[in-house]
N, C-alpha and C positions, 0 to 999 in steps of 0.2 A: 839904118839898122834898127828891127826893134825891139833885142830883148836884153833887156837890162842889169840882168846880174844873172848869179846861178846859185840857186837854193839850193839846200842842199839836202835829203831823203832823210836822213837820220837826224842829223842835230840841229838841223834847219837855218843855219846860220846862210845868212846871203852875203856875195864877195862878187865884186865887179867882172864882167863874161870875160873870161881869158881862156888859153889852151890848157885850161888841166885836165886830168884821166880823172882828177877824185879831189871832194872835199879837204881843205889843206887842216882841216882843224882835225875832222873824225876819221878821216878817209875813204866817207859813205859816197854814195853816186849823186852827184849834180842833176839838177835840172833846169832847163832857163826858166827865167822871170820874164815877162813883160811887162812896159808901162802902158796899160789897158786903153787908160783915161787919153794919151796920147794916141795912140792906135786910132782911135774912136774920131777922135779930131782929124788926122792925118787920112784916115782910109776910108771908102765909101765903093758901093757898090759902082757908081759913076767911075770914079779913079780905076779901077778893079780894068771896067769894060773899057778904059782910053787907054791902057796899058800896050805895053806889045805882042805879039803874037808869040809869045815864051811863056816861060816859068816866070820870068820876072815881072808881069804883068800883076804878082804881087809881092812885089820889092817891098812893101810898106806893113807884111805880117812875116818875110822871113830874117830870119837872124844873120845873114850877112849883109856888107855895106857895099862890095867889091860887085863886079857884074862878074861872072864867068858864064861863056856860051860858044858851046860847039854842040849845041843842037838835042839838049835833052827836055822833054816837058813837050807841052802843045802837040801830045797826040791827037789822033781823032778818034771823036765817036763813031759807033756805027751800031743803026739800029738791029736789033733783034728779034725780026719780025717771028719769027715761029716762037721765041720763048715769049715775047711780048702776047701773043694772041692765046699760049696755053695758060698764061698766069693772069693775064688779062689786065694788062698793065705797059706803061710804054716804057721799054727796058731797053738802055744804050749800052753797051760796052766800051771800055777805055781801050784801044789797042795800043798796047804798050810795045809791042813789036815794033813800031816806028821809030824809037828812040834809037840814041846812036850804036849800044851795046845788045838793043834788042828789050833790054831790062828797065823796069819800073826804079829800079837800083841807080840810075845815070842820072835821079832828081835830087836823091838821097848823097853822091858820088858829086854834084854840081855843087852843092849847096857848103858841103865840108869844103871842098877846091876852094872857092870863094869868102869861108870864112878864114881859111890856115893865110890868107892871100891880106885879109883884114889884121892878121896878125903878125904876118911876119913868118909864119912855118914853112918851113922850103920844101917840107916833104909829109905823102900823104900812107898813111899806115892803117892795114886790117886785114882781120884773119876770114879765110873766103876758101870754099872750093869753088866757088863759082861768078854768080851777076855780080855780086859785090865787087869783088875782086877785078874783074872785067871793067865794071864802070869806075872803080879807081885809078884803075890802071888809065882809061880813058880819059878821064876828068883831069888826072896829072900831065899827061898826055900835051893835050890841049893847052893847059897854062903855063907849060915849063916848069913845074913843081919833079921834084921824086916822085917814084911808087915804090913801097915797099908789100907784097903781097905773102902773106904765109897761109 
């Protein structure tokens, strides 16, 4: 896992990464922390490209320790030969279509599963009319977690 605490926006106090909504001291919004200095030792482009054909291929910059995988990340590219030759430049698209919900949302949806899984949270929470809510519902899905969608 690599991020290391959670700073926090207003009063900037740092407290070990746990399941909170909010700063316990101000109530302001968290953000993680990394330990850089580690990252830098631990991660390299080499590691990056030996990885698996997933999202987890880099396990070593995202903030959970757990693996969760039913199939989100490692879309493909595909070139874009007509806007590539009107811009003049070589221009890939991400099809995110691929993923399991359809949505770019299912990496975002993976990554929460696998941290609430780091923690202990049995059930996975957020407000959605839509991909979000879909790849929650999915991500819980997959790991035996709740979903709660509103």
């Amino acid at each position: 896992m690599s991020a290391s605490g959670l700073r926090c926006r207003v009063c900037e106090t740092v407290s070990r990464p746990e399941p909170v909504d909010a700063c316990r001291r101000c109530d302001g919004p968290t953000d993680l922390t990394y330990d850089w200095a580690r990252i830098a030792r631990d991660v390299s482009h080499a590691s990056i490209a030996a990885g698996p054909p997933s999202l987890w291929r880099y396990d070593g910059l995202l903030p959970a320790g757990a693996r969760v995988e039913f199939g989100a990340g490692w879309t493909p590219l595909h070139r874009a030969d007509r806007l590539s030759e009107l811009l003049e430049v070589d221009l890939h698209l991400k099809l995110e279509g691929h993923n399991p919900t359809h949505s770019y949302k299912d990496r975002i949806a993976t990554i929460a599963a696998a941290t609430a899984l780091d923690h202990g949270v049995t059930t996975l929470c957020c407000s959605s009319t839509g991909n979000l809510g879909h790849a929650v519902a999915a991500a819980a899905a997959a790991t035996g977690l709740e979903a709660i969608v509103l």
